[in-house]
N, C-alpha and C positions, 0 to 999 in steps of 0.2 A: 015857715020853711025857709024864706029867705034872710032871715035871720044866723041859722044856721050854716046857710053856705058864705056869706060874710066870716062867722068865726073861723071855717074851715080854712076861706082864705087866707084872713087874715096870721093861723097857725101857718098854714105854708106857706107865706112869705117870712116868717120868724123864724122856720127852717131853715129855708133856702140861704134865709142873709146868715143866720147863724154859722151853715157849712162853709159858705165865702169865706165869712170872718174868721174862721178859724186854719181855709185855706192858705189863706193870706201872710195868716200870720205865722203860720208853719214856712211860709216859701220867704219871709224874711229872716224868720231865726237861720235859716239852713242858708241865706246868703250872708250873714254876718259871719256865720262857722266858716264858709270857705274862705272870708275873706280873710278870718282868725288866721285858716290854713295854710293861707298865698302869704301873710304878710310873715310867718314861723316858717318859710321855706325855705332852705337851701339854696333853688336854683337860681333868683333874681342876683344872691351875692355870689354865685359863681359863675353867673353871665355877665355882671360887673369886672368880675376879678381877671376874666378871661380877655373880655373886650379892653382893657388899662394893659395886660400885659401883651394883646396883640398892638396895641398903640404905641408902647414904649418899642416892641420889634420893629415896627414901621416905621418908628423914628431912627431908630439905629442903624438899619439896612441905610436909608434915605442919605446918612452923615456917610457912610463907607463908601457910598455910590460916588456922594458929592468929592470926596477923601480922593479917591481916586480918579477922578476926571481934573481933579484941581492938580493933582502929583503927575499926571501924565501932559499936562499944559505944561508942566515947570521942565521937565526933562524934554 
């Protein structure tokens, strides 16, 4: 009889690791897919694109500001 509950055990831990392993490996294919997803995304190169053209604005304001504090010295 105790032979038998050994097997049993031993089947439900071959379960149990089997359901892991197979969770595991479901929850890495599905973080490689979003990373497929994030790195074919749009919005990283239009948060790029947005932040370079609000930089080249901030520079430009910045020259008009100085442009004008320098022209108001001269007169």
């Amino acid at each position: 009889m105790c032979w038998i509950m050994n097997v049993a055990k031993i089947h439900d831990k071959c379960v149990i690791m089997h359901f892991w392993e197979q969770k595991i490996e479901h929850h890495g294919r599905m973080a490689e897919d979003e990373e497929v997803r994030m790195k074919n995304s749009a919005l990283s190169r239009l948060r790029k694109d947005w932040a370079s053209r609000l930089e080249k604005r901030t520079k430009h304001l910045q020259n008009l500001h100085e442009e004008g504090i320098t022209r108001t010295k001269l007169t």
